[in-house]
C-alpha positions in Angstrom: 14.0 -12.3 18.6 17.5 -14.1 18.3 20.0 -13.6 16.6 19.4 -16.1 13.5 16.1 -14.6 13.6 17.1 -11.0 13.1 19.3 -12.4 10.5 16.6 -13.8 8.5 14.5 -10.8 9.0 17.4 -8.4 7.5 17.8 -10.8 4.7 13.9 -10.9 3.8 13.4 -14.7 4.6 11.4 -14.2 7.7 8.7 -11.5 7.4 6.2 -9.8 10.2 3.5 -10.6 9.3 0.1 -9.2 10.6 -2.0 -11.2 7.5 -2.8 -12.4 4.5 -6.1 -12.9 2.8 -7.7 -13.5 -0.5 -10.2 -10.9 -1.3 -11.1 -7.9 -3.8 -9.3 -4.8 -4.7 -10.7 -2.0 -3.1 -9.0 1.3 -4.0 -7.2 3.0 -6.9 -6.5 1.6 -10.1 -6.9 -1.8 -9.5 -10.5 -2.0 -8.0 -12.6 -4.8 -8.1 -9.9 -6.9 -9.2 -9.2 -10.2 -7.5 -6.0 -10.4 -5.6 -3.7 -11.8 -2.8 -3.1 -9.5 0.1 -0.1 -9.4 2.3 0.3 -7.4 5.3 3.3 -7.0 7.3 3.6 -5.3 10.6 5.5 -1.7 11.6 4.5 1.7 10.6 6.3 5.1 12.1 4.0 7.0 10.4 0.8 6.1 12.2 -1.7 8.6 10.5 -4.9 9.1 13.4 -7.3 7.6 11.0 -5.4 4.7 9.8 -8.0 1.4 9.8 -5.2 -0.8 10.1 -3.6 0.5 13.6 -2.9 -3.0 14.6 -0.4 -3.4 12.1 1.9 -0.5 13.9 3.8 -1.8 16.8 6.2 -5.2 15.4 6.2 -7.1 18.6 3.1 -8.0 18.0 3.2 -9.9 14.8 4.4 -13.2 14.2 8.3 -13.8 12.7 6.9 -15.8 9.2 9.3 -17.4 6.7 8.6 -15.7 3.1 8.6 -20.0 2.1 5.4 -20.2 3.9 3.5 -16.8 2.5 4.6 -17.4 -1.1 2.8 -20.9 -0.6 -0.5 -19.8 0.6 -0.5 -16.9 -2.2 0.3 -19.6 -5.1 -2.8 -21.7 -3.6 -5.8 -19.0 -4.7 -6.9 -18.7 -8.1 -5.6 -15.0 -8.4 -2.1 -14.1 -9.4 -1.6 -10.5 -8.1 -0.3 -10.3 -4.7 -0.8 -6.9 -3.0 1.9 -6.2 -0.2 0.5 -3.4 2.4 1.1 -2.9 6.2 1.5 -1.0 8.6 4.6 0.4 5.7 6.1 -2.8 3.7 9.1 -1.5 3.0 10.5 -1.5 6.2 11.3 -5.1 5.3 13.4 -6.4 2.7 11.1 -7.3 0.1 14.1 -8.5 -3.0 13.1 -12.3 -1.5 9.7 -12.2 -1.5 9.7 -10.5 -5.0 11.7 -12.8 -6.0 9.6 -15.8 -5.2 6.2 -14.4 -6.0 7.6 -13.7 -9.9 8.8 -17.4 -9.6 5.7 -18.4 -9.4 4.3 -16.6 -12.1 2.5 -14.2 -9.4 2.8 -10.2 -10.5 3.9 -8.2 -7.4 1.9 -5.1 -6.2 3.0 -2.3 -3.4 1.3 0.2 -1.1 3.8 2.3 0.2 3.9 5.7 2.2 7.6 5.9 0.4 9.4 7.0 3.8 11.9 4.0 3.1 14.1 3.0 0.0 12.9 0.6 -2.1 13.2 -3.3 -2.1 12.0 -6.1 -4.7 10.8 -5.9 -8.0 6.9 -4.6 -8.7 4.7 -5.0 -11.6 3.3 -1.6 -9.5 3.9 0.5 -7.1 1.0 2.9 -5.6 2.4 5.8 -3.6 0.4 7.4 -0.6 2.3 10.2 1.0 1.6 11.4 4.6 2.1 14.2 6.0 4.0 13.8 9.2 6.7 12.0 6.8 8.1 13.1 3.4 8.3 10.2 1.1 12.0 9.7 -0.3 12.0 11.8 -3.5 13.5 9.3 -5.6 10.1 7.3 -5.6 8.3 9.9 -7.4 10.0 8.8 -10.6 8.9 5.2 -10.4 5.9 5.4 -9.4 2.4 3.7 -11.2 0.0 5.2 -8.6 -0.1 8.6 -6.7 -3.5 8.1 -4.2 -3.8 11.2 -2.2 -6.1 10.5 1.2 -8.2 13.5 1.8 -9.4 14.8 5.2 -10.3 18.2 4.7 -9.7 21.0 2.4 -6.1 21.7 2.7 -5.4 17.8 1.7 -6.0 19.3 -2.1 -2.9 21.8 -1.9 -1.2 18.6 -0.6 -2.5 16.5 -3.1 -1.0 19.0 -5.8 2.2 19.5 -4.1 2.9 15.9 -4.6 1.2 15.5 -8.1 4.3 17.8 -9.3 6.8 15.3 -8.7 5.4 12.3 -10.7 6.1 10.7 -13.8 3.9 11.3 -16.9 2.7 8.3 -17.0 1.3 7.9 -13.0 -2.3 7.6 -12.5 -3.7 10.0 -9.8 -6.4 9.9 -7.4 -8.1 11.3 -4.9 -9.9 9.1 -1.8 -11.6 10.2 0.9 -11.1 9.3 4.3 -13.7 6.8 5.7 -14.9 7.9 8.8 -15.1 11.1 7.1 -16.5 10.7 3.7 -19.8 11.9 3.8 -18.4 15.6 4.6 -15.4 15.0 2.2 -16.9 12.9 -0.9 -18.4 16.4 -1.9 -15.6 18.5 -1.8 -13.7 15.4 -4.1 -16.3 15.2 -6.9 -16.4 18.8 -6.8 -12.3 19.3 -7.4 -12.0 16.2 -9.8 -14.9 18.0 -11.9 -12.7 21.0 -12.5 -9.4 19.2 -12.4 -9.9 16.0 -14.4 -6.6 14.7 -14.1 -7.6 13.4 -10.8 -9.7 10.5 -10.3 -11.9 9.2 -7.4 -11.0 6.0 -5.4 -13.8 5.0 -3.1 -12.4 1.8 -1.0 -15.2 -0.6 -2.9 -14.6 -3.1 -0.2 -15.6 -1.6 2.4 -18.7 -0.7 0.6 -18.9 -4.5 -0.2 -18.5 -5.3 3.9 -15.8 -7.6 2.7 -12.2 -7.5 4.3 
């Protein structure tokens, strides 16, 4: 990367991006709703059962000027654009935002939180990890707490952070694929005594579509 490159990159204009796709909404409030996804590349988090692993190490994805993504997402019929990773906001994401609203497109984030905020968001869906404490300013600003769970102590977790939100945050629980069938259980089971919680399946896997 040169030097006009890494200038670009800083400023938002050029993004790394892994890919971008029309398809459904799969998890959390939003399911089953049509949107644009975005996916840029670099993650330090790297949870062992992430699906999107690829998306981790930046060398390997493609320097992309924002121009170019905003394009393709004004060319499908829906005007949502989802913007995941790997962890979005390690790129400056005020240009993208910026464009995208431009266009009339409303602007959606995934985000482990572990970085400051960038660009404007119609929502913002907060999925803490772990291994990295999300920025404690987020909590406040929040539309979305989703709360991965693994195993039985991912509840305490799930409360822990559940503290920290805004009235107003919609909260779910969603079990980890490759693990469901053990964990599914143990989700219906908690959300039945503790209705504030709701379930998020990942419909799109479900529906074999990307």
């Amino acid at each position: 990367m040169n030097n006009t490159e890494k200038k670009l990159l800083k400023e938002g204009k050029l993004l790394l991006l892994v890919e971008e796709f029309h398809s459904i909404q799969g998890e959390g409030f939003n399911s089953g709703k049509a949107a644009y996804f975005i996916r840029l590349g670099g993650c330090d988090v790297k949870c062992k059962w992430c699906d999107s692993k690829e998306s981790w190490d930046i060398k390997n994805h493609t320097l992309t000027k924002t121009d170019s993504i905003v394009a393709n997402a004004v060319k499908h019929p829906a005007k949502a654009v989802v913007v995941t990773g790997g962890e979005p906001l390690k790129h400056n994401l005020d240009c993208l935002c910026k464009k995208l609203k431009n266009a009339g497109i409303k602007t959606y984030l995934e985000t482990c939180g572990i970085y400051k905020i960038s660009g404007k968001w119609d929502w913002i869906c907060l999925s803490p990890k772990k291994n990295i404490y999300p920025l404690p300013g987020l909590f406040g600003i929040i539309n979305e707490l989703k709360i991965i769970i693994c195993d039985k102590s991912d509840f305490k977790w799930a409360e822990e952070n559940a503290k920290r939100v805004n009235k107003n945050c919609k909260l779910y629980l969603q079990p980890e694929w490759t693990n469901k069938n053990k964990t599914l259980p143990l989700i219906i089971d908690y959300i039945l005594k503790n209705p504030k919680w709701e379930i998020s399946l990942q419909i799109h896997k479900y529906l074999n579509i990307q």
